[in-house]
VMD Tcl script that builds the backbone (N, CA, C; Angstrom):
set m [mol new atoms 378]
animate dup $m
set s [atomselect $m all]
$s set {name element resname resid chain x y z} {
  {N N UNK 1 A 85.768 10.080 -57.015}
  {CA C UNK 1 A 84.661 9.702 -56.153}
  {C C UNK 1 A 84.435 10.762 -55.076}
  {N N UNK 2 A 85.186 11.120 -54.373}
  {CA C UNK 2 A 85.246 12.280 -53.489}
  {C C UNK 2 A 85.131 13.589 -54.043}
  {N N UNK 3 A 85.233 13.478 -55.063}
  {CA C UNK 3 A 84.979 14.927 -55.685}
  {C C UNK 3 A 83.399 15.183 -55.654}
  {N N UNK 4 A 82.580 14.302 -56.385}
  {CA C UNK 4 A 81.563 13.860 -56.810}
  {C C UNK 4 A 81.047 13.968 -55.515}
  {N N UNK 5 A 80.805 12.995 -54.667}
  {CA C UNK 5 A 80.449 13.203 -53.106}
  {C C UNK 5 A 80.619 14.851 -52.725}
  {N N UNK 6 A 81.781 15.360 -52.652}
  {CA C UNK 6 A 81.454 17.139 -52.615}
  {C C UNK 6 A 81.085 17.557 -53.263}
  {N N UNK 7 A 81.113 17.930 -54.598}
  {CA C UNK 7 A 79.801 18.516 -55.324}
  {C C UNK 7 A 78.294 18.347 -54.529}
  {N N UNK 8 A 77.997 16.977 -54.215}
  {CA C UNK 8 A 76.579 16.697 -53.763}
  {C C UNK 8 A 76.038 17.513 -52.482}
  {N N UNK 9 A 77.333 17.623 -51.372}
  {CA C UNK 9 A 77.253 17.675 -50.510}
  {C C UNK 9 A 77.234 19.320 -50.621}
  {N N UNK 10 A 77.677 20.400 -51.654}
  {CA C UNK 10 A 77.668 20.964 -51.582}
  {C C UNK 10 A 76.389 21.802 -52.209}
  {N N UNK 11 A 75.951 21.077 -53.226}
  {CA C UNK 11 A 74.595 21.405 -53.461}
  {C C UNK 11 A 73.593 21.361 -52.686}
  {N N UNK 12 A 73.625 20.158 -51.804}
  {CA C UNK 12 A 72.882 19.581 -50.031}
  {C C UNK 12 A 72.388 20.909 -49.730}
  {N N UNK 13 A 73.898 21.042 -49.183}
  {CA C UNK 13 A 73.776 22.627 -48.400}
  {C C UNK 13 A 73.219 23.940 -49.108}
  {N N UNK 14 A 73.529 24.050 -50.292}
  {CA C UNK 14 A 72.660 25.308 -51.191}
  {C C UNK 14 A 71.123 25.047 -50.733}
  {N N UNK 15 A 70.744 23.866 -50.980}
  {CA C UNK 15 A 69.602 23.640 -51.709}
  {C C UNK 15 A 68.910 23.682 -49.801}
  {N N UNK 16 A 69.274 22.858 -48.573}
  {CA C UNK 16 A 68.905 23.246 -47.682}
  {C C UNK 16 A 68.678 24.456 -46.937}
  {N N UNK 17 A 69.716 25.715 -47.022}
  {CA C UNK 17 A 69.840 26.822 -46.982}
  {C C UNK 17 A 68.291 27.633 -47.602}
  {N N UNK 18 A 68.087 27.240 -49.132}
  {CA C UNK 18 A 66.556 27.722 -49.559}
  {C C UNK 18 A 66.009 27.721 -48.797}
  {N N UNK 19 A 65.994 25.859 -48.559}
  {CA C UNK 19 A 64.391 25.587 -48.276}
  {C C UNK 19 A 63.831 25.927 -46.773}
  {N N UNK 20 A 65.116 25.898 -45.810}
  {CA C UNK 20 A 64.547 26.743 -44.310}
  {C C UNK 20 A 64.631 28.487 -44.804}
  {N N UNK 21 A 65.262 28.819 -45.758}
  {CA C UNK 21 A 64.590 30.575 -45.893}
  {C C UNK 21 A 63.331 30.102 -46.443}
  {N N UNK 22 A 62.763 29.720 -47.007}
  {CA C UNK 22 A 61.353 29.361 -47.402}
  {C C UNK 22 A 60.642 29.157 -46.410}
  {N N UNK 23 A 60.720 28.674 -45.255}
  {CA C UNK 23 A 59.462 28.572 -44.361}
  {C C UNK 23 A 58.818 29.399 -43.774}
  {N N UNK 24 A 57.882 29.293 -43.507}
  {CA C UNK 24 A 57.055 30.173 -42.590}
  {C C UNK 24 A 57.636 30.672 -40.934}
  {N N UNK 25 A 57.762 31.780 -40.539}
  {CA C UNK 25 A 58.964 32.398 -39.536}
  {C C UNK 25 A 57.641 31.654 -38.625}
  {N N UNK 26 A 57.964 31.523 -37.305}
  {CA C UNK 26 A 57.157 30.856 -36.184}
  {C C UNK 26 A 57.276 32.158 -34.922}
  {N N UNK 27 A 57.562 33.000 -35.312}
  {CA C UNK 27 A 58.039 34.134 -34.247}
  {C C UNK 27 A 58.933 33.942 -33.627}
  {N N UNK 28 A 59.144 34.626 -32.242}
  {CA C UNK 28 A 60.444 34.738 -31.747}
  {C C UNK 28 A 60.829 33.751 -31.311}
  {N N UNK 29 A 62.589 33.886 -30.679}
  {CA C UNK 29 A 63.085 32.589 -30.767}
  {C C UNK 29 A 63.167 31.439 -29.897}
  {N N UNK 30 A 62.892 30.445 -29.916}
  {CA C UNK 30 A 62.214 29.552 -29.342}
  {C C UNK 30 A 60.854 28.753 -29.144}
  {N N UNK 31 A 60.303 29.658 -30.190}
  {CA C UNK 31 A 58.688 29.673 -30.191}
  {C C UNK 31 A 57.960 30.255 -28.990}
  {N N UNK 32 A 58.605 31.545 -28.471}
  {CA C UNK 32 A 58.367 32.762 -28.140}
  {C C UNK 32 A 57.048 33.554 -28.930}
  {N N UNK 33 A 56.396 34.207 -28.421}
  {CA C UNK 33 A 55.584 35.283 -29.349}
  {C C UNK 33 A 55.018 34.827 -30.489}
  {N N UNK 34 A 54.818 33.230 -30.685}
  {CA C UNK 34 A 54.263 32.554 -31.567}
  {C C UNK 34 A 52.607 32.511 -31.658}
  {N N UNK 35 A 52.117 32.619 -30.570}
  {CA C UNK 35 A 50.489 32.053 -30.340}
  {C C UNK 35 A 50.408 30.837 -29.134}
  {N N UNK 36 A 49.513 31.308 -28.271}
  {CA C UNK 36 A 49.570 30.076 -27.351}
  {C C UNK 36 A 49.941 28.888 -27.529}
  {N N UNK 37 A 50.429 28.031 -27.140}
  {CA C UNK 37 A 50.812 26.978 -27.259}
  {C C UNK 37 A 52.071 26.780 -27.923}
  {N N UNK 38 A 52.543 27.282 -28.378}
  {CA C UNK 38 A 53.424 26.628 -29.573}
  {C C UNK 38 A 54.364 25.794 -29.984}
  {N N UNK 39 A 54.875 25.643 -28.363}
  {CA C UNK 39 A 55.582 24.487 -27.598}
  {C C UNK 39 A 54.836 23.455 -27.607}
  {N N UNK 40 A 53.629 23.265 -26.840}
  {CA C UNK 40 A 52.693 22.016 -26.364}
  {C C UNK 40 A 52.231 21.532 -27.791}
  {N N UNK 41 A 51.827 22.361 -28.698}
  {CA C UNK 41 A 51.024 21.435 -29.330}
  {C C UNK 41 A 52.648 21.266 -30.646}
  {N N UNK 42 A 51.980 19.643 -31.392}
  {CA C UNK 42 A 52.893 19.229 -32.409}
  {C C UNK 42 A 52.557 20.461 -33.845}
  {N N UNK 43 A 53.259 20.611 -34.108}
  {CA C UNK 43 A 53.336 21.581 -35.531}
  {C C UNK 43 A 53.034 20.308 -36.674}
  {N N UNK 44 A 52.160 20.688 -37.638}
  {CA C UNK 44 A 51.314 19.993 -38.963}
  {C C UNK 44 A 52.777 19.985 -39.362}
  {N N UNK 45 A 53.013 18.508 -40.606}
  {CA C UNK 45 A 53.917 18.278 -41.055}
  {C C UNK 45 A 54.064 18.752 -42.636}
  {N N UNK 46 A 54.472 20.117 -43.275}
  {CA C UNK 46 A 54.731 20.425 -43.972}
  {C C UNK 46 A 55.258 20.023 -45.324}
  {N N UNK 47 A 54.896 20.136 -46.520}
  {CA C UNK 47 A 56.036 19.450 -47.673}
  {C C UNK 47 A 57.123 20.289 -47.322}
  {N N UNK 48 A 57.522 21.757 -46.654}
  {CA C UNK 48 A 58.822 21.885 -46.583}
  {C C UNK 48 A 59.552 21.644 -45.745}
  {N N UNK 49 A 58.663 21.073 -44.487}
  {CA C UNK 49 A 59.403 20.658 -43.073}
  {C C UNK 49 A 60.089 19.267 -43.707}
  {N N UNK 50 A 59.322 18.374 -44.577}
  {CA C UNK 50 A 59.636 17.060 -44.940}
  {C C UNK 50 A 60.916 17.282 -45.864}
  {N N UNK 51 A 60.222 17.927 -46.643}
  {CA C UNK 51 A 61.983 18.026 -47.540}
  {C C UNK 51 A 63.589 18.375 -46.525}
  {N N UNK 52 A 63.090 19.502 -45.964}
  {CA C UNK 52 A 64.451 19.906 -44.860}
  {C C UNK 52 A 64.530 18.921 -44.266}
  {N N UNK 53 A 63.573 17.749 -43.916}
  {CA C UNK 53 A 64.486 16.530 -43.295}
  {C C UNK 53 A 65.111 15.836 -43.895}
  {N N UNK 54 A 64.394 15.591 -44.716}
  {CA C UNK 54 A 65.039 14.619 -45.878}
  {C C UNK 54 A 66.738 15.349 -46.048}
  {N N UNK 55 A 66.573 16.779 -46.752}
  {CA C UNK 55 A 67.833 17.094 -47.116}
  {C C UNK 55 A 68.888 17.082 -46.273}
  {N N UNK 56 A 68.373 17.026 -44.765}
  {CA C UNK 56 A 69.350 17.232 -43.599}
  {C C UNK 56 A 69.749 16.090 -43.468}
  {N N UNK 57 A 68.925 14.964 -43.549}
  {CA C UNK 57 A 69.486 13.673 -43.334}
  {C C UNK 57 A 70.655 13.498 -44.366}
  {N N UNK 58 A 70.193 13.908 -45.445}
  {CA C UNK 58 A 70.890 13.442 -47.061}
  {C C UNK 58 A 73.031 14.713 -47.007}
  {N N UNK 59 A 72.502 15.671 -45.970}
  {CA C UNK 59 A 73.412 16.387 -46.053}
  {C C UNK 59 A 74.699 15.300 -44.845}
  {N N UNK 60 A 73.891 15.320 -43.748}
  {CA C UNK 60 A 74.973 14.617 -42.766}
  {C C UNK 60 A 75.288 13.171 -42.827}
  {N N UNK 61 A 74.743 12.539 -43.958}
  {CA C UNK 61 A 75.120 11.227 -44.328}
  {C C UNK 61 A 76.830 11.557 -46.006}
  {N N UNK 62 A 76.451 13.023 -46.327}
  {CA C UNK 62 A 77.367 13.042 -47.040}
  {C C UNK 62 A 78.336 13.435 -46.422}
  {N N UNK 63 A 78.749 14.213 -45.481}
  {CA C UNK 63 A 79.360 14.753 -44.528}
  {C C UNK 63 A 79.988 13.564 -43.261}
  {N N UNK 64 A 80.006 12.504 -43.258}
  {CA C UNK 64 A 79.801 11.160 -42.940}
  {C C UNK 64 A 80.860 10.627 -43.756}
  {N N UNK 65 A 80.198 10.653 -44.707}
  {CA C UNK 65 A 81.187 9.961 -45.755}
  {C C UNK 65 A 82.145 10.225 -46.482}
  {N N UNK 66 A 82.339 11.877 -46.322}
  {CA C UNK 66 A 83.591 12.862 -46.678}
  {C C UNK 66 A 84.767 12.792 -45.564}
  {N N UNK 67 A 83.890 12.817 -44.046}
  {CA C UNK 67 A 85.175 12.506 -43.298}
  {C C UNK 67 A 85.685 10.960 -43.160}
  {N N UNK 68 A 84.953 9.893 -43.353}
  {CA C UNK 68 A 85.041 8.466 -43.652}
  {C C UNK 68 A 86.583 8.408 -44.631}
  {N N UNK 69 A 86.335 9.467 -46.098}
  {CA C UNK 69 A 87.247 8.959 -46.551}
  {C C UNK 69 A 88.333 9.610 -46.440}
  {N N UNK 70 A 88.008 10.779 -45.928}
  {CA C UNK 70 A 89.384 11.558 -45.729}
  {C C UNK 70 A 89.951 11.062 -45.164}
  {N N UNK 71 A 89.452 10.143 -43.925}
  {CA C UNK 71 A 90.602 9.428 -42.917}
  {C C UNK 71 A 91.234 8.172 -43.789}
  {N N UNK 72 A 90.485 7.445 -44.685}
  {CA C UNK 72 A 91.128 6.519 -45.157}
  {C C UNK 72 A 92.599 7.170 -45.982}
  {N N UNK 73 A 92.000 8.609 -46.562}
  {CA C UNK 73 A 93.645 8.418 -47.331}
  {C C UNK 73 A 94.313 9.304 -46.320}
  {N N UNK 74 A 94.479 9.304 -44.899}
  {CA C UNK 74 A 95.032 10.333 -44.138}
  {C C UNK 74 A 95.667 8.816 -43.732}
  {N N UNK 75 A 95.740 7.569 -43.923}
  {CA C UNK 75 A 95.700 6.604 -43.077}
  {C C UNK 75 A 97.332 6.684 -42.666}
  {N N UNK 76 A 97.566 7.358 -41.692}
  {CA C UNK 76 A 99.077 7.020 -40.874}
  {C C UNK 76 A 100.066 8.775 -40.970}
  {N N UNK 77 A 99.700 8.840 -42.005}
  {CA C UNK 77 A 99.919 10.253 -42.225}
  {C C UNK 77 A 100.564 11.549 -41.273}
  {N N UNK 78 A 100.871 12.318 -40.886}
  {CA C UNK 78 A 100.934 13.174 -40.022}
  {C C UNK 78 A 100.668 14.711 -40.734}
  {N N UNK 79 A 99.821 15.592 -40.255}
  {CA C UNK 79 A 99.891 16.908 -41.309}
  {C C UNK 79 A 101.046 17.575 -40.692}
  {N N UNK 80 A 102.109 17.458 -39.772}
  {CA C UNK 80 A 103.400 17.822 -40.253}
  {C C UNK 80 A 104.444 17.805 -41.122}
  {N N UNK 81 A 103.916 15.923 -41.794}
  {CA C UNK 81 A 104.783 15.247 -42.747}
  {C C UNK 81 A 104.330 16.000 -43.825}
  {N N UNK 82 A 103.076 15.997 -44.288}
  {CA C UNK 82 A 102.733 16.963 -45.245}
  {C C UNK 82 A 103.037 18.346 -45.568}
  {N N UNK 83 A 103.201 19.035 -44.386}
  {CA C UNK 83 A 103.851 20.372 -44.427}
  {C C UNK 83 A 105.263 20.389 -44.808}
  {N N UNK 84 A 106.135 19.123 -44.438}
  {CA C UNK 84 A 107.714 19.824 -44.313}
  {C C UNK 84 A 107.744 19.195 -45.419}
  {N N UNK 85 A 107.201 17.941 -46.204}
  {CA C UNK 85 A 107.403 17.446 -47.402}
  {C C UNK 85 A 108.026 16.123 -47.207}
  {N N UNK 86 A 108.049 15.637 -46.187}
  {CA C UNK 86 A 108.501 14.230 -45.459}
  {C C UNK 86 A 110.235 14.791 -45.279}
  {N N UNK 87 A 110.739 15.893 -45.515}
  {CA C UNK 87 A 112.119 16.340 -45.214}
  {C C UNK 87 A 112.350 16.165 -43.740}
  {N N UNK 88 A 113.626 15.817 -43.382}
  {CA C UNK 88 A 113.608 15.694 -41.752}
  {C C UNK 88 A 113.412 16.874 -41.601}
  {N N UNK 89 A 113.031 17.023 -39.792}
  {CA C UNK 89 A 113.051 18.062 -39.175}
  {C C UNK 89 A 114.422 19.162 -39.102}
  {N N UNK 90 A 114.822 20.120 -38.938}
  {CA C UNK 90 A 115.905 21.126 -38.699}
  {C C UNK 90 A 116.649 20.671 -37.334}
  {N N UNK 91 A 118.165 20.314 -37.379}
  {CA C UNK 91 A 119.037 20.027 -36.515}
  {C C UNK 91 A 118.403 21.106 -35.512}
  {N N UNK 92 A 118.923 20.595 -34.152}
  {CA C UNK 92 A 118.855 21.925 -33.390}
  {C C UNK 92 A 120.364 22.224 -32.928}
  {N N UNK 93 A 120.450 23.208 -32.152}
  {CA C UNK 93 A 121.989 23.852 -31.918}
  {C C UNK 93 A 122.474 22.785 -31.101}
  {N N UNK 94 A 123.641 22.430 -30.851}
  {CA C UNK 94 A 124.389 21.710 -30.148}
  {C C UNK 94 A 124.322 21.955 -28.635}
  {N N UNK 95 A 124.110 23.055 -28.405}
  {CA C UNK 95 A 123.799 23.438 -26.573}
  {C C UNK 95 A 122.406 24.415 -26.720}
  {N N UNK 96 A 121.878 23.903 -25.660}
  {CA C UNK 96 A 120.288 24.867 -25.801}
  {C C UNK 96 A 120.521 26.027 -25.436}
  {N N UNK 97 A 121.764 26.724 -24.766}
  {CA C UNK 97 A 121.482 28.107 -25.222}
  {C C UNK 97 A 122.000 28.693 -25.866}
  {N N UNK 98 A 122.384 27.967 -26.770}
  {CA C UNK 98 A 123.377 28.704 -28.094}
  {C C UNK 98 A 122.626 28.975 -28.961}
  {N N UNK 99 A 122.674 30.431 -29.884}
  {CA C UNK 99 A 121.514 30.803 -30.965}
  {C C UNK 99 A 122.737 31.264 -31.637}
  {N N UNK 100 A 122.083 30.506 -33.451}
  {CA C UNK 100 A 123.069 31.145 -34.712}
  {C C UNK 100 A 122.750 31.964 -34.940}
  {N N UNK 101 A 123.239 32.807 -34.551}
  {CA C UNK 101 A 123.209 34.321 -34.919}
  {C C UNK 101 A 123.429 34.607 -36.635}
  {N N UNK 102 A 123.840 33.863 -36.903}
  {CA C UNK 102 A 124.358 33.912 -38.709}
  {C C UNK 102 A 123.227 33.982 -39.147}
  {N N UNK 103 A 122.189 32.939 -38.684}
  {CA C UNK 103 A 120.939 33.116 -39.992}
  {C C UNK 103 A 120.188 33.865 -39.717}
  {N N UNK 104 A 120.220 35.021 -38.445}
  {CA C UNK 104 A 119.768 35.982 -38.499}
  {C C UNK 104 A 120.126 37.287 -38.843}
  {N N UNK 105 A 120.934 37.068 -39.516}
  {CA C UNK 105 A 121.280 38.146 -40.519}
  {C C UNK 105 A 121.312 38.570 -41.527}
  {N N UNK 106 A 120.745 39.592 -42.517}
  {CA C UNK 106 A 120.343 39.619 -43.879}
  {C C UNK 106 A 121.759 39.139 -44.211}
  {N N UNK 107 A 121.750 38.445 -45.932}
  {CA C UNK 107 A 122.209 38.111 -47.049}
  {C C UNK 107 A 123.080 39.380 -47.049}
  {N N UNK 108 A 125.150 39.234 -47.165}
  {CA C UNK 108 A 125.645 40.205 -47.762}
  {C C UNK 108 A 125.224 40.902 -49.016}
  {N N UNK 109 A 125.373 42.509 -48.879}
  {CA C UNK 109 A 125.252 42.857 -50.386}
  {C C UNK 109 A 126.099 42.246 -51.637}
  {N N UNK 110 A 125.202 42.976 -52.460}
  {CA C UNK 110 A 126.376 42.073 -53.512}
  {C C UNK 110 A 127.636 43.216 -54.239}
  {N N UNK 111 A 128.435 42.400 -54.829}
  {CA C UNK 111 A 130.167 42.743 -55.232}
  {C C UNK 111 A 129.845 44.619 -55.202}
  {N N UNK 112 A 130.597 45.551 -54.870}
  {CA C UNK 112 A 130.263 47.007 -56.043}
  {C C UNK 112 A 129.293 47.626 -55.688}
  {N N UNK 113 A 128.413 47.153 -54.734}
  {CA C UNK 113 A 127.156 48.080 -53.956}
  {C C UNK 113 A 127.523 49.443 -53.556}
  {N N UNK 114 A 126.869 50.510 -53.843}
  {CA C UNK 114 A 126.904 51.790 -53.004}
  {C C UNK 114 A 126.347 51.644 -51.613}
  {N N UNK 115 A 125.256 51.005 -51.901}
  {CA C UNK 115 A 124.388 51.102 -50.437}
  {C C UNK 115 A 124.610 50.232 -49.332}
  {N N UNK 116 A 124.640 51.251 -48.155}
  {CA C UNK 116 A 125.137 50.355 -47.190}
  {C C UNK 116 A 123.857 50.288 -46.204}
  {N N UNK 117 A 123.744 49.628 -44.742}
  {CA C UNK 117 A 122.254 49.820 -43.945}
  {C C UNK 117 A 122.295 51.085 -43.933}
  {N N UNK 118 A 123.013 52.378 -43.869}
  {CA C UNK 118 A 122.708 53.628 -43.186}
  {C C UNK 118 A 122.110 54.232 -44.372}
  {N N UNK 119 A 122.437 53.655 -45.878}
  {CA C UNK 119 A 122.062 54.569 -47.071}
  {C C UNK 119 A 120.383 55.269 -46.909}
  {N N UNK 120 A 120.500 56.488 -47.383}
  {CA C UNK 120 A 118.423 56.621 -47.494}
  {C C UNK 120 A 118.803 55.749 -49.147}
  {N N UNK 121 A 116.735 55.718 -48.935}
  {CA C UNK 121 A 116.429 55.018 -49.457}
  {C C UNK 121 A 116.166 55.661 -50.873}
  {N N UNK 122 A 116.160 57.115 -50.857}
  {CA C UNK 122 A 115.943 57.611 -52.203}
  {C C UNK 122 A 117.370 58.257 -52.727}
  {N N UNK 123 A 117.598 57.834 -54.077}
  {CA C UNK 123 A 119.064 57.817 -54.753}
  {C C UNK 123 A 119.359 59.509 -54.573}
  {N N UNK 124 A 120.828 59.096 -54.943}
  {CA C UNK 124 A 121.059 60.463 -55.036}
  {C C UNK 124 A 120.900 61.210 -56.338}
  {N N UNK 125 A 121.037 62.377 -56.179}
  {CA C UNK 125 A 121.158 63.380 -57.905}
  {C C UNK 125 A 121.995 63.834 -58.098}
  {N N UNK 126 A 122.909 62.671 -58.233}
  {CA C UNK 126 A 124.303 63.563 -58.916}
  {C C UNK 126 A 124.911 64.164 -59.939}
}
mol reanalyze $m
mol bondsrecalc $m
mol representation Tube
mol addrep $m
């Protein structure tokens, strides 16, 4: 159902996007540099002014109803719980200014390694 609802909502928006590049520009912005009046008097009601309402209405009634249901299945939820995977949170250190220094340290090499931190990085030619 929500899928369906975005698809629509996303066509909404394509299809609104046209239809205001389709109109007739009114000059600058605000109705600036338009022709006397352009403020005072009402602007004739267009088949494309009508459609862009229509579609605008039709867009923020889907947009309405996308966040409607998102909250229903968000119902109690936390997007932390979602992030950690409902796993508890990470102990913290036993005294606040104690830092494990252990897990900040790379992984020992393994068994038989030549390379140590000081090695370069390009082998030798022996």
């Amino acid at each position: 159902m929500q899928n369906v609802i975005l698809i629509v909502h996303l066509l909404l928006a394509l299809s609104l996007i046209g239809v205001v590049l389709l109109q007739r520009s009114e000059g600058g912005g605000l109705g600036m540099g338009g022709g006397g009046g352009a403020m005072s008097q009402r602007a004739a009601a267009t088949a494309l002014g009508k459609i862009t309402w229509i579609l605008a209405i039709c867009f923020i009634a889907t947009s309405l109803t996308l966040t409607i249901l998102a909250a229903q299945d968000a119902s109690g939820v936390s997007v932390m719980d979602r992030l950690t995977g409902g796993a508890p949170a990470a102990e913290e250190p036993s005294t606040p200014g104690e830092i494990d220094t252990d897990s900040l340290l790379p992984p020992p090499s393994a068994s038989g390694s030549e390379t140590s931190p000081d090695a370069p990085l390009v082998p030798r030619a022996d």
